[in-house]
N, C-alpha and C positions, 0 to 999 in steps of 0.2 A: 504494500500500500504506500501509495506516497505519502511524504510529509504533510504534505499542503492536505492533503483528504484527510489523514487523521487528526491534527489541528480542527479543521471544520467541525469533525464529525464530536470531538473533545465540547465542543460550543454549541452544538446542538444536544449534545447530551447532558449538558451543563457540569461537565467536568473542568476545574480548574486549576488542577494536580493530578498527580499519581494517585492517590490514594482515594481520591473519585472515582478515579477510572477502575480499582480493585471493588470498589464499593457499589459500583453501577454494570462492572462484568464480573465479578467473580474471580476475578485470575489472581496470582500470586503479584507481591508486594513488589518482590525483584522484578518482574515481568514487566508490570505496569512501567514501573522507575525507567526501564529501559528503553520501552516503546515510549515514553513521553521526552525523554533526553534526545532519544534517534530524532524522533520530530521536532524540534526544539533547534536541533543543531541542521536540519534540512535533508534529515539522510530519511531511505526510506525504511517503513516501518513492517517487517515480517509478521504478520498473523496468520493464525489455520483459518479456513475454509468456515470452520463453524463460529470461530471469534468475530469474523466477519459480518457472519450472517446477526451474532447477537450484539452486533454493534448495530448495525442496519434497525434491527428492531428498536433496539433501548433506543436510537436518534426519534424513532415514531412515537416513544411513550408505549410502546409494550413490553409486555417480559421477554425477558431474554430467553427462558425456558422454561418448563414449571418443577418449584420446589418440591 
């Protein structure tokens, strides 16, 4: 994913750190730290297929998957 898309998708999901982003997908703390640094600094940002997909949601106000 590019920078510039997960930036946006950060502001659509109303994340404004790493630890939003662990808190609105679930992933681990290092994880987050890292995709927000990559995009930060302009590089692009590596996610699975399904991180994706529950980024996509959570930007719409859905769940990401059910509890």
């Amino acid at each position: 994913m590019k920078a510039d898309d997960f930036l946006n998708w950060m502001e659509k999901a109303k994340c404004s750190s790493a630890i939003d982003v662990v808190r609105v997908l679930g992933v681990g703390r290092n994880q987050a730290q890292r995709w927000v640094a990559s995009a930060k600094a302009g590089d692009d940002v590596e996610v699975k297929l399904t991180v994706a997909l529950a980024m996509s949601a959570c930007a719409r106000q859905l769940n990401r998957w059910p509890d």
